[in-house]
C-alpha positions in Angstrom: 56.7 48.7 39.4 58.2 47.5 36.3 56.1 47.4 33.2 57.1 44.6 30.8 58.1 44.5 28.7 58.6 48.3 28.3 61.3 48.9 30.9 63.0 45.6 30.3 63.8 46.1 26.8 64.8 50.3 28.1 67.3 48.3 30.0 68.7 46.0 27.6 68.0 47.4 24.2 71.7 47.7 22.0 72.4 49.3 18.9 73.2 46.7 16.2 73.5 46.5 12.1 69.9 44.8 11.5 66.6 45.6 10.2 63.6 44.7 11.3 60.1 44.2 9.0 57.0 43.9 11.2 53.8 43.3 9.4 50.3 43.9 10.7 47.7 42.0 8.6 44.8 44.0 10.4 42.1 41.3 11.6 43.5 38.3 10.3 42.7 35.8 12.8 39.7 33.7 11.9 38.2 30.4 13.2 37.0 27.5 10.1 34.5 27.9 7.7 33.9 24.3 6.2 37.2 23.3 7.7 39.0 26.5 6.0 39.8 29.7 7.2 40.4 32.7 4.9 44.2 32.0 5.4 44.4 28.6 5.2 42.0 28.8 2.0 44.7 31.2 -0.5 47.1 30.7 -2.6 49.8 31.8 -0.5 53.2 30.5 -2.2 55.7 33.5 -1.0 53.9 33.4 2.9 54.1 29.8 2.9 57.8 29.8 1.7 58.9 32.5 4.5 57.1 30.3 6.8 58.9 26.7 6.6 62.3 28.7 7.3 60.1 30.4 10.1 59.1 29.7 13.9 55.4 30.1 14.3 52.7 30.5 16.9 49.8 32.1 18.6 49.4 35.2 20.1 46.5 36.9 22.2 46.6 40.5 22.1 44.7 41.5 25.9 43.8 38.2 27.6 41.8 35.2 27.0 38.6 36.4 26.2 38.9 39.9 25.4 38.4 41.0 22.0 40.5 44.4 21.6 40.1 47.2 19.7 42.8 48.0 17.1 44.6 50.8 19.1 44.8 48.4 22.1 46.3 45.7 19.3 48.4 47.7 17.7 50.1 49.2 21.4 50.5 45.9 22.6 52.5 44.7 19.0 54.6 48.1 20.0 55.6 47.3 23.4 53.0 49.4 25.5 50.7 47.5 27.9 47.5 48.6 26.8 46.0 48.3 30.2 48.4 50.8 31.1 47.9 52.9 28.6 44.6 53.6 27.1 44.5 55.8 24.2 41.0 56.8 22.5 40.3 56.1 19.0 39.7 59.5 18.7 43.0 60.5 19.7 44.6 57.8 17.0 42.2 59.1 14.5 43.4 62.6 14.9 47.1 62.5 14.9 46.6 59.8 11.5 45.3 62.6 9.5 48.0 65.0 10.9 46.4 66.8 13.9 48.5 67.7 16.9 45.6 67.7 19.8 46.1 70.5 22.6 45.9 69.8 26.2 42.3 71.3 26.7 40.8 69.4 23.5 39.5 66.0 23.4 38.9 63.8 20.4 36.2 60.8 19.0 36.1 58.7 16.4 32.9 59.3 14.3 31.4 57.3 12.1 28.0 58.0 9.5 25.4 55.1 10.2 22.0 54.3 9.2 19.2 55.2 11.4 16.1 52.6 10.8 12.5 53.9 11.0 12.1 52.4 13.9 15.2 54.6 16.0 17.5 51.4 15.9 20.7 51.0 14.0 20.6 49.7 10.3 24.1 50.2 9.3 26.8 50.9 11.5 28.7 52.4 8.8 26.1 53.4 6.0 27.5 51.3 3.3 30.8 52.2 3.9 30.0 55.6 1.7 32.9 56.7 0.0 35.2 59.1 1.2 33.8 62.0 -1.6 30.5 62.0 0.2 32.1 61.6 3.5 33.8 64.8 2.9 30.4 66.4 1.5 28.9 66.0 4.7 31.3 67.0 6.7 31.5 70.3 5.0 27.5 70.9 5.3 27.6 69.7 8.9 30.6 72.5 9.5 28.7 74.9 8.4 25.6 74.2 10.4 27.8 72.9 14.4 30.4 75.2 14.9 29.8 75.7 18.5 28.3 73.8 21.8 28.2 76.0 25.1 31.3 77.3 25.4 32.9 74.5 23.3 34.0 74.8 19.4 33.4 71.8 17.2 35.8 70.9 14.4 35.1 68.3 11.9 37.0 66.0 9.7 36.8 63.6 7.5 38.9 60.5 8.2 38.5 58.0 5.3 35.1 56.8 4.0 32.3 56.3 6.4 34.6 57.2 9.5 35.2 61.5 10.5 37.2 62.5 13.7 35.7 65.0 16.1 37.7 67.4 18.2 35.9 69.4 21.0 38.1 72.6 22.2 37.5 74.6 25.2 36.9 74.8 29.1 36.3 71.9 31.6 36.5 68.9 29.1 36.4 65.4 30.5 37.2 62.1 28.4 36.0 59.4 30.7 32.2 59.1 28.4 31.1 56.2 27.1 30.3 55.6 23.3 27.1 56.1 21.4 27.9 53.1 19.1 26.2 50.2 20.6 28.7 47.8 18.2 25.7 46.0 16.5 22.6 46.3 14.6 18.8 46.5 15.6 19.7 48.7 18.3 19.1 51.9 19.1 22.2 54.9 19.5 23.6 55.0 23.4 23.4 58.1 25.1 27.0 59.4 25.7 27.0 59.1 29.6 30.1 60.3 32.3 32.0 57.6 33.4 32.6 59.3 36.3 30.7 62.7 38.5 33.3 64.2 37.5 32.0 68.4 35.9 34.0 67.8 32.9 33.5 64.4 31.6 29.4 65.2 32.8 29.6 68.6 30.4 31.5 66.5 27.5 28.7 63.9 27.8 26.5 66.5 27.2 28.4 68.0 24.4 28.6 65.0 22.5 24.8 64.5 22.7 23.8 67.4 21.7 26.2 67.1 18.7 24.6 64.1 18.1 21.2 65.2 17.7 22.2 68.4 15.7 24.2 66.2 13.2 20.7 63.9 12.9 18.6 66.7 12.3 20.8 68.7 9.7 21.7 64.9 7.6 18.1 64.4 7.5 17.5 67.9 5.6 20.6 67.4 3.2 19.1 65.9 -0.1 22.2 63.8 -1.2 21.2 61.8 2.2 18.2 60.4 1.2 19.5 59.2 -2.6 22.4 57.1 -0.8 21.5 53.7 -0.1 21.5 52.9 2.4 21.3 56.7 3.8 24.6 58.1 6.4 21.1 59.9 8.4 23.4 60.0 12.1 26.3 59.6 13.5 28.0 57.4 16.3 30.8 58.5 18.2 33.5 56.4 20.2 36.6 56.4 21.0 36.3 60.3 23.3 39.8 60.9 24.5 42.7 63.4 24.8 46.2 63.0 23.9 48.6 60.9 26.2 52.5 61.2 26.8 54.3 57.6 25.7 57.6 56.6 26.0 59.1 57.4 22.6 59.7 53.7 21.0 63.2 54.9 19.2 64.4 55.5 22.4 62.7 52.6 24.3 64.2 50.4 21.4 67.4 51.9 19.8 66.1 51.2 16.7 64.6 54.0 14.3 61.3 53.1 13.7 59.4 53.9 10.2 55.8 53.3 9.6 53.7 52.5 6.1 49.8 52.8 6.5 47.8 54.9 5.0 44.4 54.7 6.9 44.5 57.4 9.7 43.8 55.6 13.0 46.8 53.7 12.2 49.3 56.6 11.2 48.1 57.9 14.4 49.4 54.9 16.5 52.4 55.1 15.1 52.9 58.7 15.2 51.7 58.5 18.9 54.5 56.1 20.0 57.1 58.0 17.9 57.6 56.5 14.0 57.9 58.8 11.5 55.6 58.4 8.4 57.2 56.6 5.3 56.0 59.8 2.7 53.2 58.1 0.8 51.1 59.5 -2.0 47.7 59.6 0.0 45.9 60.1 -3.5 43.0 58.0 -4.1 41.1 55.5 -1.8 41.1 51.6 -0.3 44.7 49.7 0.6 46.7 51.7 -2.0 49.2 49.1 -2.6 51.3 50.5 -5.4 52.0 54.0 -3.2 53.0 52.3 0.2 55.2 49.4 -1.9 57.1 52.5 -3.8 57.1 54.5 -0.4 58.9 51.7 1.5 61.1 50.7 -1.8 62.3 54.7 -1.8 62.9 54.9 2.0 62.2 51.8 4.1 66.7 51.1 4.1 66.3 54.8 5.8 64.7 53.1 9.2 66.2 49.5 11.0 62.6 49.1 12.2 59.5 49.4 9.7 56.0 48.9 10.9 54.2 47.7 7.5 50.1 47.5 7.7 47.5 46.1 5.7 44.1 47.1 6.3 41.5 45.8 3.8 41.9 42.3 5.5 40.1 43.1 8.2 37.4 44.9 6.7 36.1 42.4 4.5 35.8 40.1 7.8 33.6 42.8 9.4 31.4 42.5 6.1 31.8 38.4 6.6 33.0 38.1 3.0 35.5 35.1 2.9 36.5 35.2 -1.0 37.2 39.1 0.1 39.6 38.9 2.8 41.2 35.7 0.7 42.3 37.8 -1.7 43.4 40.5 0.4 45.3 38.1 1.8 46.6 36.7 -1.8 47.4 40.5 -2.6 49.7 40.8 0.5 51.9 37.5 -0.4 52.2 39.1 -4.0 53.4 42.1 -2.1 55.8 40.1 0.0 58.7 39.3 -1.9 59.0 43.2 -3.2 59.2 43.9 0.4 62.0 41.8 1.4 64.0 42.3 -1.6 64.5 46.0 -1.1 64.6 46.1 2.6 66.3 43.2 3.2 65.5 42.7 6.8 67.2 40.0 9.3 64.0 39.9 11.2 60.5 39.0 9.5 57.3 39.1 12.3 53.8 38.9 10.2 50.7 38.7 12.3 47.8 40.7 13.2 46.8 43.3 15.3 43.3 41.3 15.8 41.4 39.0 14.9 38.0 39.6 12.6 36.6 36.2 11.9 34.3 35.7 8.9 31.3 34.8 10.9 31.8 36.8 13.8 31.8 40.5 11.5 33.6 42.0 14.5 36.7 41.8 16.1 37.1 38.9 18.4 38.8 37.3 21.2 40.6 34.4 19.2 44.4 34.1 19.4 45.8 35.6 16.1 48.3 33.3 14.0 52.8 34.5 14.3 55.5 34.1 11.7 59.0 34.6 12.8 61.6 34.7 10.3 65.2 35.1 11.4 68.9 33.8 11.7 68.0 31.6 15.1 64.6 30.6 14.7 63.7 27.2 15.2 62.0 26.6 11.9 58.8 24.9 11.8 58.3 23.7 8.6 55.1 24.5 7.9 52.3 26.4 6.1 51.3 30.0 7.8 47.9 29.3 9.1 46.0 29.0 12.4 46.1 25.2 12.5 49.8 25.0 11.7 50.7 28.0 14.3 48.7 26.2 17.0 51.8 23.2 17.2 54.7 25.9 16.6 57.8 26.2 18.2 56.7 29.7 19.3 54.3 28.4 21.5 50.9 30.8 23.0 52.6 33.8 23.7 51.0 37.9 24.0 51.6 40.6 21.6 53.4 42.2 24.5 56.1 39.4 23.7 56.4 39.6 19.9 59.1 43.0 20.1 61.5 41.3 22.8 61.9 38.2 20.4 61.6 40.6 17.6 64.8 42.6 18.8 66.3 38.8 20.9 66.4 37.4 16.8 67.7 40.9 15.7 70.7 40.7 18.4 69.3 44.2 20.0 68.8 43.3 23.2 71.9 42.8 25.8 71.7 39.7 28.5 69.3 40.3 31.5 71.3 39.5 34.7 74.9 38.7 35.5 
């Protein structure tokens, strides 16, 4: 069966002299708040100037209705069907912060929460603690879980509230369901088999009793209790084991570069085969300054760079508004640094997602497209939901956005005689 567009763009995909920039705004979709979204409401002079030479447009990243998780996003923007291939957070998590998984070891996502009184959920993500703390407990919780039955537990931190989780050993499923509910005012889930499977019945196990170890030693470590609000559990999502994808340089013809510096997505794109622009990893939050010098210093090495933004999206999962407007305003003062010393002949900007405001999760809605290139049909107007919803792009899926990418770039051969 042919999978589009993957095997299409295998079969027509030719080498040619032009770059490619393809930003991912992370969460950037958003529906009005007194008439305004967060993108409609900057100042966004540089975005808005790209975008009346630009075609724009709506895209929806699954299918109506389904609001996808960021790995599921982000493969789609890359080509690769995600209901073909379904990667675990966990997985994404691990390779970002420069793991290389082994057949017999499975992987979650973690993250430190807030554990009410009452057993329910306060905070899904403790306050977002910062990463210096995160990396206190993780060293007092290695000390105390090493090993589960016959399984050894490894922990790291990933980047302020969130920690990756690797299981190693015999007779390991990865079909368990989460212990992250997704909202407040509930209480944990148990992780549960998603099948009868022995394996995925002794990793459910596994992951429970890791749970309730990690609960028990946070609530005797004193630093706990003076955070506010206190990181007193843990919720883990996102169980899975490393797949095999297509590599994208080959699927594409293009050498593909990436710039992030949160883990999960250096993971994506070291799972589908970019290599990691080097960027100083020193500090905490967007780091702005390292990935612009990063991609100033190497992006001209690379005719495809995958450039992400994260901060965006966080501040709509906190449902601040004047938040992810400026993060928005930070990325158009970005922009012109970014074009300048790449140069590119193609220019896509969208997101992987959309997080709106009042939602404070991701979400279903169909996320806003720029396309900038020599044979667009320009549009002539601002970069914002309400403008993309008449553009000449039309309601297309992510899984579209690299064959126009590469039709624009003059990298894909006719289809056909």
């Amino acid at each position: 069966m042919l999978r589009y567009p993957m095997d299409l763009i295998s079969q027509l995909a030719v080498e040619a002299d032009t770059r490619v920039l393809f930003v991912v705004l992370d969460g950037l979709g958003d529906v009005p708040v007194n008439g305004q979204t967060p993108l409609s409401a900057a100042n966004t002079p540089n975005l808005d100037a790209l975008a009346k030479e630009a075609s724009l447009g709506l895209s929806t990243p699954i299918a109506p209705g389904i609001s996808p998780g960021s790995g599921p996003g982000h493969l789609a923007l890359f080509g690769y069907d995600p209901l073909h291939y379904s990667v675990g957070r966990g997985v994404l998590s691990a390779l970002g912060i420069g793991l290389d998984l082994e057949p017999h070891e499975v992987a979650a996502r973690g993250n430190f929460a807030t554990l009410a009184p009452d057993g329910t959920i306060a905070d899904r993500r403790a306050g977002r603690i910062p990463t210096e703390l995160n990396e206190r407990l993780i060293a007092y919780l290695r000390e105390h879980i090493q090993r589960i039955e016959d399984v050894d537990v490894r922990l790291y931190t990933e980047a302020e509230y969130r920690f990756v989780l690797v299981l190693s050993g015999p007779g390991l499923g990865d079909r368990v369901h989460d212990t992250d509910p997704g909202r407040v005012g509930e209480k944990p889930l148990p992780a549960t088999p998603l099948t009868d499977d022995p394996d995925d019945v002794k990793t459910a196990r596994v992951v429970n009793e890791f749970v309730r170890l990690a609960t028990q030693r946070l609530h005797e470590f004193p630093e706990v209790a003076r955070h506010d609000p206190p990181p007193n559990t843990v919720l883990v999502r996102g169980i899975g084991r490393k797949p095999a994808l297509p590599d994208f340089n080959e699927m594409t013809k293009m050498r593909a570069g990436a710039v992030a510096v949160y883990p999960m997505y250096r993971g994506v794109a070291r799972l589908v085969g970019m290599e990691l622009l080097p960027i100083d990893l020193s500090g905490s939050g967007e780091r702005t300054p390292a990935k612009v010098e990063a991609y100033r210093q190497h992006a001209r090495n690379y005719e495809y760079i995958y450039f992400h933004v994260k901060k965006v999206d966080s501040y709509g999962e906190d449902g601040n508004f004047e938040g992810k407007v400026s993060m928005i305003e930070e990325f158009d003062q970005t922009l012109p640094a970014l074009l300048e010393s790449y140069k590119p002949d193609v220019v896509l900007i969208t997101g992987d997602h959309s997080t709106p405001v009042r939602v404070r999760s991701h979400s279903w809605h169909p996320l806003p497209v720029l396309l900038h290139g020599p044979y667009v049909r320009p549009d002539g107007q601002r970069f914002t939901e309400m403008s993309c919803r008449t553009g000449s792009l039309g309601h297309v899926r992510h899984l579209d956005l690299l064959p126009l990418v590469m039709a624009n770039a003059g990298r894909l051969a006719r289809y056909g005689a």
